[in-house]
Legacy VTK file of the C-alpha trace (Angstrom):
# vtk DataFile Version 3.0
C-alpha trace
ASCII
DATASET POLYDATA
POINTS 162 float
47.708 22.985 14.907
47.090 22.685 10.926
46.441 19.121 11.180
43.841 19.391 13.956
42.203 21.851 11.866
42.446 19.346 9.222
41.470 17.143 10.713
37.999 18.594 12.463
36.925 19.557 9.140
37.225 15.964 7.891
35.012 14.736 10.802
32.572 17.658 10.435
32.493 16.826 6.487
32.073 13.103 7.347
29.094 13.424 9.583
27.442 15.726 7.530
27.831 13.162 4.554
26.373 10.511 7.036
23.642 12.578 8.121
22.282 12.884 4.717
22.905 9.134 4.315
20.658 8.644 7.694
18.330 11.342 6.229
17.986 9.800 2.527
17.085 5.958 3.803
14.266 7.262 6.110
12.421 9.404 3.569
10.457 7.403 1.154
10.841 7.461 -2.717
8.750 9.150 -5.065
7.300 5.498 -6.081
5.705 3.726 -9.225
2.703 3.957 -7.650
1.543 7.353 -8.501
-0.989 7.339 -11.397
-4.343 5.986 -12.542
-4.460 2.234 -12.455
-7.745 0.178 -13.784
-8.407 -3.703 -12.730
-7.441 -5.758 -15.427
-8.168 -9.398 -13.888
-8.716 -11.059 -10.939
-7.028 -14.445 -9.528
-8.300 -16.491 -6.731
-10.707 -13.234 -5.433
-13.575 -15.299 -5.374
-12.385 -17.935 -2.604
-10.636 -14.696 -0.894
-14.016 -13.080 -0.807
-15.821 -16.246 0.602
-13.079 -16.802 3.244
-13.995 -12.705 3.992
-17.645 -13.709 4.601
-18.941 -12.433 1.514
-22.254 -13.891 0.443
-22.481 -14.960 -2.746
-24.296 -12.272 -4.766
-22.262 -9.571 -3.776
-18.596 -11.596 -4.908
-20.137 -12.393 -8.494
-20.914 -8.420 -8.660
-17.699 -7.887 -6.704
-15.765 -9.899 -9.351
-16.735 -7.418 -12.087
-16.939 -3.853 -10.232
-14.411 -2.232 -12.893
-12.631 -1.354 -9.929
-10.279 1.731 -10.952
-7.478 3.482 -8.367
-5.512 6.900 -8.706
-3.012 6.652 -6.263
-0.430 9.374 -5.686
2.288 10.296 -2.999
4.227 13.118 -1.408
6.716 11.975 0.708
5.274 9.117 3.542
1.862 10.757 2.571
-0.676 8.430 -0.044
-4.145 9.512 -1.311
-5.890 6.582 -3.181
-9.015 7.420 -5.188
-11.205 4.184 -5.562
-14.186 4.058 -7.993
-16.008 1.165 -9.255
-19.288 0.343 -9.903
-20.495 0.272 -6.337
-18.605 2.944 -4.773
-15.945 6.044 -4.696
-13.940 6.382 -1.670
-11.048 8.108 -1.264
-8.065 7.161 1.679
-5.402 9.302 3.029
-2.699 7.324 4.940
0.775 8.049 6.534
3.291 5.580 6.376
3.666 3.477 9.642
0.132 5.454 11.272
-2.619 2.850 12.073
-6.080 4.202 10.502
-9.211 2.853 9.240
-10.541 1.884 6.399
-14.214 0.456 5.158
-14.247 -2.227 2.233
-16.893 -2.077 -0.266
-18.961 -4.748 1.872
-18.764 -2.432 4.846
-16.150 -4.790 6.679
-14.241 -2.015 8.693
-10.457 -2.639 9.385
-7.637 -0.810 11.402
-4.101 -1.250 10.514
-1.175 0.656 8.616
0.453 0.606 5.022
4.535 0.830 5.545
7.038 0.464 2.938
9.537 -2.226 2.701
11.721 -2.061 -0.027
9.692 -1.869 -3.372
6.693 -2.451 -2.191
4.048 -1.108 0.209
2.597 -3.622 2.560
-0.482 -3.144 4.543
-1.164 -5.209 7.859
-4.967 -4.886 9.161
-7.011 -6.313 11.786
-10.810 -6.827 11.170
-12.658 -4.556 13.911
-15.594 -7.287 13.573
-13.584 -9.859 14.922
-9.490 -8.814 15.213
-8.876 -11.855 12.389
-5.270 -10.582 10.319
-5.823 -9.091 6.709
-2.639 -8.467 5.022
-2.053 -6.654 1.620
0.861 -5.755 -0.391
1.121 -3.639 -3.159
4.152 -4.222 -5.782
4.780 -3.330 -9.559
5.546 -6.447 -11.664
6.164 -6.142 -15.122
4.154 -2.694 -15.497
1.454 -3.858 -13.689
-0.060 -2.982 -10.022
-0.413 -6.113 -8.272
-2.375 -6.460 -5.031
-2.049 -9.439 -2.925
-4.327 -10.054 -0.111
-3.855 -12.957 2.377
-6.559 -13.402 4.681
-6.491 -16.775 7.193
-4.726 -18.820 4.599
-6.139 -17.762 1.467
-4.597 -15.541 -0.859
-5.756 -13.639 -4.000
-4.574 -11.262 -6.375
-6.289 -8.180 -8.335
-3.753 -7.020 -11.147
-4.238 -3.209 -12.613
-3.310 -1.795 -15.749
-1.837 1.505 -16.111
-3.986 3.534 -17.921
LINES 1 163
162 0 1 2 3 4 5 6 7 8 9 10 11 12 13 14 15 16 17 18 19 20 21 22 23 24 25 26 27 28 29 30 31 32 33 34 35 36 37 38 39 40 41 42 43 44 45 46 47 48 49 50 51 52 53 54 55 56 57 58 59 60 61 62 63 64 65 66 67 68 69 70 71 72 73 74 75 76 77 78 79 80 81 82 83 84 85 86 87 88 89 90 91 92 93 94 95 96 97 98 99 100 101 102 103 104 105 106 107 108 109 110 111 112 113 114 115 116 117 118 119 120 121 122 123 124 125 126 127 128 129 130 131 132 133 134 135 136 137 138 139 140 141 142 143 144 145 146 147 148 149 150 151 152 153 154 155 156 157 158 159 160 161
């Protein structure tokens, strides 16, 4: 009788440790990401942009738009606050719930930001024509790095802290 009771409360007290386990790996760190982040430097943008469509004028004024994000988080929730020279937008996404999203050109995309491991990766669609855009957002070395891959080209846009 004393050893059933024994053990039961082991198996209770194991399956409540394993619940929080469970619990801990679905819900999403507090991350790096949170803060005010201002473009520092650009690398390949320019061919990204052209692959995007982009005429001409508006990637040379593109290339320079002082582009600055605020980005914080509460649980799988993310605000970013863009400004630059062009525009201010701010985006509200869930974790893992498609939504769209207007770039600064007005190219409108549907897709979802998830987050795998470190970093949060975006996969969109173009509405225009259903061609892939893929992002991902990662901290290297202090720095918010966005990579964008868009049929075959990639570029990068690296942020400060500020």
């Amino acid at each position: 009788m004393v050893g059933s009771k024994i053990r039961n409360r082991i198996n209770s007290l194991l399956r409540a440790d394993l619940s929080f386990v469970q619990q801990a790996q679905t819900q999403p760190e507090i991350m790096a990401f949170d803060g005010a982040w201002k473009i520092d430097r650009n690398e390949n943008y320019d061919k990204f942009m052209e692959k995007m469509g982009i005429n001409v004028v508006k990637r040379k004024l593109a290339a320079h738009d002082n582009l600055k994000l605020i980005i914080s988080q509460e649980g799988s929730k993310f605000t970013i606050k863009e400004s630059s020279a062009f525009r201010t937008a701010e985006i509200a996404f869930d974790l893992g719930v498609t939504f769209n999203y207007s770039l600064a050109d007005g190219t409108e995309l549907t897709g979802t930001w998830s987050l795998e491991g470190d970093k949060l990766v975006g996969r969109f669609k173009r509405v225009d024509n259903g061609k892939e855009l893929n992002a991902v957002r990662e901290i290297v070395g202090g720095e918010l790095v966005q990579t964008y891959v868009y049929e075959g080209v990639e570029a990068k846009r690296i942020f400060k802290k500020e």
